[in-house]
C-alpha positions as CSV (number, residue, x, y, z in Angstrom):
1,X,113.6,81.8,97.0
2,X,114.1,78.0,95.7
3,X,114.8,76.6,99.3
4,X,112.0,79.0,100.9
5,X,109.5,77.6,98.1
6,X,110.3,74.3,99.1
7,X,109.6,74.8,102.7
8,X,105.9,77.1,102.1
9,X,103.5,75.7,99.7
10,X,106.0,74.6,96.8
11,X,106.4,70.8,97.6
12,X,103.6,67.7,98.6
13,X,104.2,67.5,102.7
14,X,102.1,69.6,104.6
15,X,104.8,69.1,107.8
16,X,108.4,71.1,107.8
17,X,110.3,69.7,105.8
18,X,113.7,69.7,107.1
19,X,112.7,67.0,109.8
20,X,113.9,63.7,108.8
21,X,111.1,60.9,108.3
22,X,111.2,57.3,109.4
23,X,112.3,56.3,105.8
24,X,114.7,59.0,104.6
25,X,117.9,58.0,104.0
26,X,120.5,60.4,104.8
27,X,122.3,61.9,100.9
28,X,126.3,61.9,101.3
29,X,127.4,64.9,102.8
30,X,124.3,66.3,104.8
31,X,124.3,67.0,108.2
32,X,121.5,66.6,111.1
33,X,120.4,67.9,114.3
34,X,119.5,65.4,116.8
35,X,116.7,67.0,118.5
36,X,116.4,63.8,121.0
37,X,113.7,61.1,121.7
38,X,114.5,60.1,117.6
39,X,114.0,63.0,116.3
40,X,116.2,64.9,113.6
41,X,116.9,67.8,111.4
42,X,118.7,68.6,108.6
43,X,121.2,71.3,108.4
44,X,119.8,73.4,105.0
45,X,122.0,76.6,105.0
46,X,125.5,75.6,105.5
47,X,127.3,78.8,108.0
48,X,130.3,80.1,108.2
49,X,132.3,80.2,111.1
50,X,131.8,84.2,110.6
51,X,127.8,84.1,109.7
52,X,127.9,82.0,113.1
53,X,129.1,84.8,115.3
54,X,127.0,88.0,113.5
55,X,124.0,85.5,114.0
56,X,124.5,86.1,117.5
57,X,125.6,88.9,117.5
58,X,122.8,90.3,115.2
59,X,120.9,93.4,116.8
60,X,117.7,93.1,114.8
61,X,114.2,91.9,116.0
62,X,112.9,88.4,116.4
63,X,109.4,88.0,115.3
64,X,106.8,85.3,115.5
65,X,103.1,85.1,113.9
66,X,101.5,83.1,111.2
67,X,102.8,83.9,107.4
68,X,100.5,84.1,104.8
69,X,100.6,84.8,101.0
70,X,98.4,85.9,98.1
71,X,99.0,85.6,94.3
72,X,99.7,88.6,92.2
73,X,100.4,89.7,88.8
74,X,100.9,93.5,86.9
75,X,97.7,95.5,87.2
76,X,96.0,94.5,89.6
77,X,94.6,97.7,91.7
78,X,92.0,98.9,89.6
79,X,90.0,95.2,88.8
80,X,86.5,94.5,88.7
81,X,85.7,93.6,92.1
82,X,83.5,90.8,91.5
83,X,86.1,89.5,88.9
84,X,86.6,85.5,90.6
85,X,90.5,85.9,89.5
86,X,91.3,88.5,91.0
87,X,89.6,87.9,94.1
88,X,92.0,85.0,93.9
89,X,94.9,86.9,93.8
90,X,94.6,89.8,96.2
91,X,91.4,89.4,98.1
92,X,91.4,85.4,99.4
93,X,94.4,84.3,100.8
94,X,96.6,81.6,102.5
95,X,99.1,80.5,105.3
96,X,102.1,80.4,103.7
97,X,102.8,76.5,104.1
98,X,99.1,75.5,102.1
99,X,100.0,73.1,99.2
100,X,99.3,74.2,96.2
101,X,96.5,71.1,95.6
102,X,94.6,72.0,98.9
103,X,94.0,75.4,97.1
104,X,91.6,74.2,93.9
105,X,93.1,76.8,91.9
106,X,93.2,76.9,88.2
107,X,96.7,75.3,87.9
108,X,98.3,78.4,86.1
109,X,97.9,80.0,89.7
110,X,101.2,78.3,90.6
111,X,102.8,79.9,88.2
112,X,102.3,83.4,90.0
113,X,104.0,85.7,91.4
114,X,103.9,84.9,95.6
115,X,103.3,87.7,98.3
116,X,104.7,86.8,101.4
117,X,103.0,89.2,104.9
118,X,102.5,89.7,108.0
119,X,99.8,91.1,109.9
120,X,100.7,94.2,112.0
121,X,99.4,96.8,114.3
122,X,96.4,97.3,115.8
123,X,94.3,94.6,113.3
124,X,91.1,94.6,115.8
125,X,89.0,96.2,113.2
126,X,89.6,93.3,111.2
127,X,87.7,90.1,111.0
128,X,89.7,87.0,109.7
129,X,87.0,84.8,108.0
130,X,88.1,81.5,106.7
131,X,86.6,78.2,104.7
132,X,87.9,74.9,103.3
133,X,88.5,74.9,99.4
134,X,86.3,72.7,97.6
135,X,87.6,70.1,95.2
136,X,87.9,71.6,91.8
137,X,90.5,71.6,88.7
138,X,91.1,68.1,89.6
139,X,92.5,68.9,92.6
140,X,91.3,67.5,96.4
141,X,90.9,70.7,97.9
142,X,90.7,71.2,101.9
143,X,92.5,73.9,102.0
144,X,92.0,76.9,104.5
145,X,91.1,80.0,102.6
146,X,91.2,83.5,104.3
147,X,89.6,86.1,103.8
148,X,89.5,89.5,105.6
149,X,86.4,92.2,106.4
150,X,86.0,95.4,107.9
151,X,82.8,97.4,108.6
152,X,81.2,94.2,107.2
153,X,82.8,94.6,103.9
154,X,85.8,92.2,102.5
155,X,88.8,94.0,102.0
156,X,92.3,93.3,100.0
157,X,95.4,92.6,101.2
158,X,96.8,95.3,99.3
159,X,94.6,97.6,100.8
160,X,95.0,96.4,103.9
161,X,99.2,97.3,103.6
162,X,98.4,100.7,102.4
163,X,96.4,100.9,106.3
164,X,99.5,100.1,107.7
165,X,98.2,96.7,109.1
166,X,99.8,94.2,106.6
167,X,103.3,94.3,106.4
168,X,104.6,92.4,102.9
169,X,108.5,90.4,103.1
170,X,110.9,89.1,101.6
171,X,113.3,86.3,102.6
172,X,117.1,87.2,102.6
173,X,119.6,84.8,102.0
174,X,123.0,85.6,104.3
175,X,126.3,85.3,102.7
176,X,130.1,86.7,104.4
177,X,129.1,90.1,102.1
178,X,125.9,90.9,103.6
179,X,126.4,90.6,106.9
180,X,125.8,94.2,107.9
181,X,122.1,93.7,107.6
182,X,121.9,92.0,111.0
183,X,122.2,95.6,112.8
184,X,119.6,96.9,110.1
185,X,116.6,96.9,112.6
186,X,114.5,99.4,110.7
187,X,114.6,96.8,107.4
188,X,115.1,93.5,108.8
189,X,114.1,90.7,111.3
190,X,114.1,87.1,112.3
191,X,110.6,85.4,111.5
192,X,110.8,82.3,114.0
193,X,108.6,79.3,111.9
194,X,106.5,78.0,114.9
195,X,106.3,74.6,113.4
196,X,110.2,73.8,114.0
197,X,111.4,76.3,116.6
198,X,109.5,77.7,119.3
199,X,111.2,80.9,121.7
200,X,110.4,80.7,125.0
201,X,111.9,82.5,127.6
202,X,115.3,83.6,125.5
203,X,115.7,80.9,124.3
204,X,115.5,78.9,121.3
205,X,113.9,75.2,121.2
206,X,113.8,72.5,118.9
207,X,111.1,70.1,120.3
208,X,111.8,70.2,124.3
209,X,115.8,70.6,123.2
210,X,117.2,74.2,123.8
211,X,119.6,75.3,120.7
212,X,121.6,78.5,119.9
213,X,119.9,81.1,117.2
214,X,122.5,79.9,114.4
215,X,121.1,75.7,114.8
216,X,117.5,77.6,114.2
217,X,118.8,79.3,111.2
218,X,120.7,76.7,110.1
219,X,117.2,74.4,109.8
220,X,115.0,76.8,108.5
221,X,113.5,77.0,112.0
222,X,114.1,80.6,112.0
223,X,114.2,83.2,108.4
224,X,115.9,86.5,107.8
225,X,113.5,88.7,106.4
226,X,113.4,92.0,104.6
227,X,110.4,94.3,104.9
228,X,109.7,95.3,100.9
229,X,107.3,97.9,99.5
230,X,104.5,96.4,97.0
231,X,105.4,97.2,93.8
């Protein structure tokens, strides 16, 4: 999960961070995507000529939506309810790419356990609230914190998987050995990452530039996922 930590909430740039800035420098041996009108990419997952062709190939679902994570730890279902910690951990919640400082958490937060979801099915019952993080801990704050309510009550995330309308994953790294799990529809998908590659029309897009499904995986604009069961 190192390179996925580094692109959601792990490192200090709130932008994806596989486009190339004005004043990086290029380290020997990486490789870009020019995306046209100055704009580039780097290459993060390095594919096979094989990976290549059961990339597109692959039979599973492509799937878009905003990610979002919560904290968690051991123990955590029958908890005082008014307890501020662990509303912090399963009942407030953020998009996955918040930085860790925007969050004014107590700083051993970071060191937990991340919950990665998705929102699924029928979620007009729920109410999405949200508010900015104050500045605490030492920390600047500004952050977008979520919450969620239903029937006027706030609800956890937790809960809200056991109702079928949160669905928790897991990112899957792809290697020549597991490449059966790209006809595994019931268990895995492709989460496209808005930010970097938009999917319009069958086809894949990096800025206004159309690009086949392995250049999106090969950025990080698109992930291969895994649907897990909360343990």
């Amino acid at each position: 999960m190192g390179l996925f930590n580094k692109l959601f909430g792990r490192g200090e740039k709130d932008d994806p961070s596989t486009e190339l800035s004005e004043t990086e420098q290029l380290k020997k041996g990486e490789i870009i995507i020019d995306a046209g009108d100055d704009q580039f990419f780097k290459v993060i997952r390095s594919l096979t000529d094989q990976q290549k062709e059961s990339i597109e190939k692959s039979t599973i679902l492509l799937r878009t939506g905003q990610l979002y994570m919560h904290y968690w730890t051991k123990n955590l279902e029958n908890k005082n309810r008014e307890d501020q910690e662990w509303q912090n951990k399963v009942m407030f919640f953020w998009k996955a790419e918040e930085q860790f400082l925007k969050k004014s958490l107590p700083p051993i937060f970071e060191n937990f356990e991340h919950k990665y979801f998705l929102f699924v099915g029928d979620t007009s019952k729920i109410t999405l609230k949200s508010s900015k993080a104050l500045p605490w801990f030492g920390m600047p704050g500004l952050g977008e914190k979520h919450v969620c309510e239903m029937n006027g009550e706030q609800i956890t995330i937790p809960e809200l998987n056991k109702m079928g309308l949160v669905e928790y994953v897991e990112q899957v790294s792809l290697t020549n050995d597991n490449l059966d799990v790209l006809t595994k529809r019931e268990d895995y998908f492709f989460w496209v990452d808005e930010r970097i590659t938009s999917f319009r029309n069958g086809n894949f897009y990096l800025k206004d530039k159309p690009v086949l499904i392995d250049i999106a995986y090969s950025i990080g604009g698109i992930h291969l996922f895994k649907k897990v069961i909360l343990e």
